[in-house]
C-alpha positions as CSV (number, residue, x, y, z in Angstrom):
1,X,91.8,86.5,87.7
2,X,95.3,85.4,87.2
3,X,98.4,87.0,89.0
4,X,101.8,86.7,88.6
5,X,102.2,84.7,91.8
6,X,99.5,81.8,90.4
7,X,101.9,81.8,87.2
8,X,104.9,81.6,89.9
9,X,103.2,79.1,92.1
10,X,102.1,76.8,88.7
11,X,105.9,77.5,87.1
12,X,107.4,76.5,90.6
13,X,110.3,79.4,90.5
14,X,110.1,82.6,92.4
15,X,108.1,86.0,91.4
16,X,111.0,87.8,90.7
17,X,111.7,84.8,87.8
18,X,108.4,85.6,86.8
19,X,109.1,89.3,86.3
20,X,112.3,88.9,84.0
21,X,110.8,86.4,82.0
22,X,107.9,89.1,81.5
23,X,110.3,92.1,81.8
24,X,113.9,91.2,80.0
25,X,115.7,92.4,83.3
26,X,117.9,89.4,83.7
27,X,118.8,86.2,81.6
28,X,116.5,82.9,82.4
29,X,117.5,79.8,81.2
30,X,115.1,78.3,78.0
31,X,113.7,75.7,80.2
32,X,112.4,77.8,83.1
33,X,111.0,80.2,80.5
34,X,109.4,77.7,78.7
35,X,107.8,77.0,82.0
36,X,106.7,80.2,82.8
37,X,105.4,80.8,79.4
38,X,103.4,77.3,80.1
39,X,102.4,78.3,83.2
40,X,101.1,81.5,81.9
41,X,99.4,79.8,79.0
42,X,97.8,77.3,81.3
43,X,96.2,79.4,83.8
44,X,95.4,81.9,81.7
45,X,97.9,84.7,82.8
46,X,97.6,87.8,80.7
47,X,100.5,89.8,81.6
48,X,98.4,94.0,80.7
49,X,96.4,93.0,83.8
50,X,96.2,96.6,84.5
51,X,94.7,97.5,81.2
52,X,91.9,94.4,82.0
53,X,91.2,95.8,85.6
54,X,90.8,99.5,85.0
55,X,89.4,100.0,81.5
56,X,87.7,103.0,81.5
57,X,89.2,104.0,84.9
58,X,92.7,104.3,84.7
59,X,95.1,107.6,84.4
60,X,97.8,104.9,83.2
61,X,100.1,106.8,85.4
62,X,101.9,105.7,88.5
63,X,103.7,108.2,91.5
64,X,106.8,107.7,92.4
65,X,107.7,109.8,96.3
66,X,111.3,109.1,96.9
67,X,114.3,111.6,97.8
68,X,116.2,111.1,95.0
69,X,118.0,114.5,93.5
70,X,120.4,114.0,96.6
71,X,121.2,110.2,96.6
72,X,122.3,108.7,93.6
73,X,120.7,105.2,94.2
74,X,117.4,106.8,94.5
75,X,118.2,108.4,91.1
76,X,119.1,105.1,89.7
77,X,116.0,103.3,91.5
78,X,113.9,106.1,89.8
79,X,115.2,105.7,86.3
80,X,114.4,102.0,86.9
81,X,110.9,102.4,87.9
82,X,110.6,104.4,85.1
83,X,112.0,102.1,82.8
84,X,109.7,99.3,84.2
85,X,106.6,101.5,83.8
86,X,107.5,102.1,80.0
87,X,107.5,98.5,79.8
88,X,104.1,98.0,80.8
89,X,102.8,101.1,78.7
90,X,102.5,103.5,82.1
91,X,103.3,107.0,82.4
92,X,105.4,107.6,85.7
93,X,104.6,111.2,87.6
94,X,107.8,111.3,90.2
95,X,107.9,114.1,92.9
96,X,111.0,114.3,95.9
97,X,110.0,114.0,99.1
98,X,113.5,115.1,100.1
99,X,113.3,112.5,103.3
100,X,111.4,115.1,104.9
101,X,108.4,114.0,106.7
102,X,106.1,117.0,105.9
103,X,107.3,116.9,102.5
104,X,106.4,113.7,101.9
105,X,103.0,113.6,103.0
106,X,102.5,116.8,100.9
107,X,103.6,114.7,97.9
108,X,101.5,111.6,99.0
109,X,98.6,114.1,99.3
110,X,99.3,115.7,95.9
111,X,100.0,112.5,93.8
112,X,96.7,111.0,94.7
113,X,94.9,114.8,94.2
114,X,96.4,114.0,90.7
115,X,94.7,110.5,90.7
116,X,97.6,108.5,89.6
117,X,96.4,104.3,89.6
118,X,98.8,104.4,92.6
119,X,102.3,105.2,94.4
120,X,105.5,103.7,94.9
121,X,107.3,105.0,98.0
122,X,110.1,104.9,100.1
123,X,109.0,105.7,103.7
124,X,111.2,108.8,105.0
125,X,111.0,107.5,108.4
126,X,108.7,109.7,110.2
127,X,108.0,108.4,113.4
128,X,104.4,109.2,113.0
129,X,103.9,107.1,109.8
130,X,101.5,110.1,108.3
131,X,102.1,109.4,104.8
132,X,101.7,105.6,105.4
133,X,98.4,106.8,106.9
134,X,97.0,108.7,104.9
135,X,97.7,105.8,102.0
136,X,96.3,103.5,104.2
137,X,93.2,105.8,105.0
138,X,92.7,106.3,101.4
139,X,92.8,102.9,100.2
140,X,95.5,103.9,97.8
141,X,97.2,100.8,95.8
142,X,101.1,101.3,96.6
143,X,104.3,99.7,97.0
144,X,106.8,100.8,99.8
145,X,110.5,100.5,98.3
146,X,114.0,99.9,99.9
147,X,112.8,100.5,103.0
148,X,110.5,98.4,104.9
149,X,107.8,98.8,107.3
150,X,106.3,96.5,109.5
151,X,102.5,97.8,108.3
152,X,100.6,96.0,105.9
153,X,102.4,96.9,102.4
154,X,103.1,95.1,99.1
155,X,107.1,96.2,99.8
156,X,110.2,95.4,97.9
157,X,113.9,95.8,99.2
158,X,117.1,94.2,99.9
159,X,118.0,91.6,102.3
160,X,120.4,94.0,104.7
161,X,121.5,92.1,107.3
162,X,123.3,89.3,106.0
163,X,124.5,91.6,102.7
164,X,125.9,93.7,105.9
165,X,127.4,90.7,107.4
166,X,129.2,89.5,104.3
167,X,130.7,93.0,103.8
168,X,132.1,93.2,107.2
169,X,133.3,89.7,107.0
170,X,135.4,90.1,104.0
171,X,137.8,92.5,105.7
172,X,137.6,90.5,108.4
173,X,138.2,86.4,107.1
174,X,140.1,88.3,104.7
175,X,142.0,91.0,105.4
176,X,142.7,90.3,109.4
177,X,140.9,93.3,110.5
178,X,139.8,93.2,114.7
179,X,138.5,96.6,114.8
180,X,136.1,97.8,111.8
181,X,134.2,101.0,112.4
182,X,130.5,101.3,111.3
183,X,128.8,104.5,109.6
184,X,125.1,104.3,110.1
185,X,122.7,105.8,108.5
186,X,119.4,108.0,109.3
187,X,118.1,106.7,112.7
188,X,114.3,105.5,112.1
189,X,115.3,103.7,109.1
190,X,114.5,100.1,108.6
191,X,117.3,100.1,106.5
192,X,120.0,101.6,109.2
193,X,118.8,99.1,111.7
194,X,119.4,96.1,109.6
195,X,122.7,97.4,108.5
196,X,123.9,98.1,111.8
197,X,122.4,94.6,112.9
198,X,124.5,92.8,109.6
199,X,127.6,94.7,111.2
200,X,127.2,93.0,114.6
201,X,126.5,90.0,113.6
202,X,129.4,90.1,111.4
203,X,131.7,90.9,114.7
204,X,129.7,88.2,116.5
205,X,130.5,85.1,114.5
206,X,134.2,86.3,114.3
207,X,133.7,86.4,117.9
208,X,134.7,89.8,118.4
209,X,133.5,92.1,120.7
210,X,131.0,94.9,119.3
211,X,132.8,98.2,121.1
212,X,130.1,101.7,120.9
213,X,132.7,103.7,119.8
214,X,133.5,102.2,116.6
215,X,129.5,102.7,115.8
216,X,128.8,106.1,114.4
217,X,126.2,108.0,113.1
218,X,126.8,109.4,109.4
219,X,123.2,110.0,108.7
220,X,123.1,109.0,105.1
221,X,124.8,112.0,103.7
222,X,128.5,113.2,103.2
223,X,129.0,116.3,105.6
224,X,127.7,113.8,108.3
225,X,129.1,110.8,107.4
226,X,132.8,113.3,106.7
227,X,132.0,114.1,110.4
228,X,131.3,110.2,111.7
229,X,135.0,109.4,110.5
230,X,137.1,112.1,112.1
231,X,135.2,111.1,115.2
232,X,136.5,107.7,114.6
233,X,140.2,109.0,113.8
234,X,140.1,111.1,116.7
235,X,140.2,107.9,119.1
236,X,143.5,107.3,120.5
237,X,145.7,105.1,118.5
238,X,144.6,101.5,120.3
239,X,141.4,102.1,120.0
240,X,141.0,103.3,116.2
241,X,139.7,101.3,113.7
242,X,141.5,99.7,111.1
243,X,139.2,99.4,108.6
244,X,135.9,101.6,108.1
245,X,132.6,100.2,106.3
246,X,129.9,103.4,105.3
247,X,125.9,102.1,105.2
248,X,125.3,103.5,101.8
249,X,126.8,105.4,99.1
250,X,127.0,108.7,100.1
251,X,128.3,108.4,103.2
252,X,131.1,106.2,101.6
253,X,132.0,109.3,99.9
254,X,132.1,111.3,102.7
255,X,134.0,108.7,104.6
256,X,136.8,108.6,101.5
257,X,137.0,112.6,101.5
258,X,137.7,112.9,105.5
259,X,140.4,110.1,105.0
260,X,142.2,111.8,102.2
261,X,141.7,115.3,104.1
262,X,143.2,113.5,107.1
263,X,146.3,112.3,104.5
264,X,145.5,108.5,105.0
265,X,146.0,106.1,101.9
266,X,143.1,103.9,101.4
267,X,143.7,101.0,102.1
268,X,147.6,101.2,103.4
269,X,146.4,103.4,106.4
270,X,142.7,102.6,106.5
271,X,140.4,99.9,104.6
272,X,137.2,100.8,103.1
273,X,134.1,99.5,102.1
274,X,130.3,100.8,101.4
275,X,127.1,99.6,100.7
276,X,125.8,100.7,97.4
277,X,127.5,100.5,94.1
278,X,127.2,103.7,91.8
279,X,128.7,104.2,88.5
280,X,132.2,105.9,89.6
281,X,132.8,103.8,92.0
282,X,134.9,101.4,89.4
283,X,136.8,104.6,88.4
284,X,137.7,106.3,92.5
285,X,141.5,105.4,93.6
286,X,141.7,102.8,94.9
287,X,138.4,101.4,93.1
288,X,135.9,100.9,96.2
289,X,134.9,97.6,97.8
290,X,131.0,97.4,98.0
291,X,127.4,95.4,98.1
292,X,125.6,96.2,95.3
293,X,121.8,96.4,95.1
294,X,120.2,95.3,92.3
295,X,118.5,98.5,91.1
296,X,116.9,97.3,87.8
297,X,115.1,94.2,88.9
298,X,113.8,96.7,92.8
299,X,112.3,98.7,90.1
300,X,110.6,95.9,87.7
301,X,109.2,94.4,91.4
302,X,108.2,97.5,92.4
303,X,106.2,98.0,89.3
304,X,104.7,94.5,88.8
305,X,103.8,94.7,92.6
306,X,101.4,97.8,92.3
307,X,100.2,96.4,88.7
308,X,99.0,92.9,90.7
309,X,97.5,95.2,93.1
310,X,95.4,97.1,90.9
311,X,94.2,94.2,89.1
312,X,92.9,92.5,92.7
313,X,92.9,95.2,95.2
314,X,92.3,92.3,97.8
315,X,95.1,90.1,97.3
316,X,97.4,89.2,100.2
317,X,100.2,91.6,101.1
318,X,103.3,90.6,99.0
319,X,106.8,91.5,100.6
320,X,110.0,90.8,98.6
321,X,113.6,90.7,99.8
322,X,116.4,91.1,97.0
323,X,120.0,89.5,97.5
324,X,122.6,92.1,96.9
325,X,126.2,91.1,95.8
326,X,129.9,92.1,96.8
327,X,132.0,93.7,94.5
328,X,135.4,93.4,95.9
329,X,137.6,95.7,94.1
330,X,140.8,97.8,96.0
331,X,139.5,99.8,98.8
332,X,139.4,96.7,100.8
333,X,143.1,95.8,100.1
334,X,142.3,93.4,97.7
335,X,144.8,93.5,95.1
């Protein structure tokens, strides 16, 4: 049978092309859907593969385990598996595993009691992989989003490292800053490794020294992350940062609160940038420098992975890595 990567393979563009041309999530140029289209028509692609490979079998509903009521890009990367599901006629069952490893595994456990066709999941990070286990164990079709495992998954995130490196470069190419404090993450994530790995690379090819005291742990949310920064203000003046960049969006809020509790202007008194855009962050003062993920097309992916692995449960693993982009706006000190 047919997948979308035969109809990327025959069309010569990437999978993700493949998916907007199918899905409508972002503009293609005539001739490259003309190609797909021919590509699809030629091998004989039918894009309801799921419906073909589970007649009679299927729920037509998908799980979706992901901590989401207390991180806004989860919400968003929720509402856009759910769109994605619409378009292929699915029914999406979501429950929050509220980056809690017991919690998840409960969920994992209880979405396939419920026998959805399969799960989409972003690993909490437990150093015991139980829920990756126990999917594994059960020969459950599912997708691992935003963050990545080094287990055999069809996964889906961004590509962190160099995103991380462009973000820290701009203040520094830029704006001339020689001391940039880091706000990590949850330790255990693939995604706070990489990020913290993009920030030292990013001080490496300026050929500046990476100092430990300018890396703190904010721990994805905003009491931590408000905790992180008045560590870094509390250095003494030569050793301070200049300029402060928060690994996602929450702890960029918590990093803007402790600065404007602590009566510094951002970014006269301290530059800012996050990763992760969000709706308001257009409409903060100043408007906030970021790397934005893109949210829509994760969730298409996501989608059109687990459909391609229902329709041939033995395919090879697929992993994809999304390029995020920079929104400079003020925080920075762009003008």
């Amino acid at each position: 049978m047919a997948t979308m990567e035969d109809v990327a393979r025959a069309a010569d563009v990437s999978l993700s092309t493949v998916s907007h041309v199918l899905n409508g999530t972002r503009k293609v140029s005539p001739k490259t859907v003309a190609a797909v289209n021919a590509a699809m028509q030629h091998i004989g692609y039918v894009p309801n593969m799921l419906a073909r490979a589970l007649a009679g079998s299927s729920s037509g509903t998908i799980g979706v385990a992901i901590s989401a009521f207390t991180n806004h890009y989860f919400s968003e990367t929720v509402r856009a598996i759910e769109a994605a599901c619409t378009r292929h006629g699915l029914m999406m069952l979501f429950s929050d595993t509220h980056d809690d490893p017991e919690q998840e595994l409960k969920v994992v456990q209880n979405l396939h009691q419920r026998r959805v066709d399969g799960i989409v999941l972003a690993p909490s990070g437990d150093p015991q992989g139980r829920a990756l286990e126990y999917l594994q164990s059960n020969k459950i079709a599912s997708v691992l989003v935003d963050r990545m495992s080094l287990q055999a998954f069809d996964q889906v995130g961004v590509e962190n490292i160099e995103a991380t490196c462009e973000l820290v470069s701009h203040l520094i190419v830029h704006h001339g800053h020689r001391r940039i404090g880091f706000i990590a993450g949850a330790p255990g994530l693939s995604t706070t490794d990489e990020r913290i790995d993009g920030y030292r690379l990013a001080l490496s090819r300026a050929g500046l020294a990476v100092d430990p005291a300018l890396l703190r742990w904010g721990h994805s949310n905003l009491e931590r992350s408000g905790a992180a920064t008045r560590e870094l203000l509390a250095l003494p003046a030569t050793q301070r940062p200049t300029a402060i960049v928060a690994g996602n969006n929450l702890m960029t809020i918590g990093t803007m609160h402790a600065l404007r509790d602590a009566q510094l202007a951002v970014p006269q008194d301290m530059a800012l940038a996050g990763f992760d855009d969000f709706d308001w962050a257009d409409y903060f003062s100043p408007r906030l420098t970021v790397m934005a993920q893109p949210l829509e097309e994760l969730g298409a992916m996501a989608v059109d992975l687990l459909i391609e692995r229902l329709a041939d449960p033995q395919r090879a693993q697929h992993v994809q890595r999304l390029s995020p982009v920079l929104r400079v706006r003020n925080s920075c000190g762009c003008s």
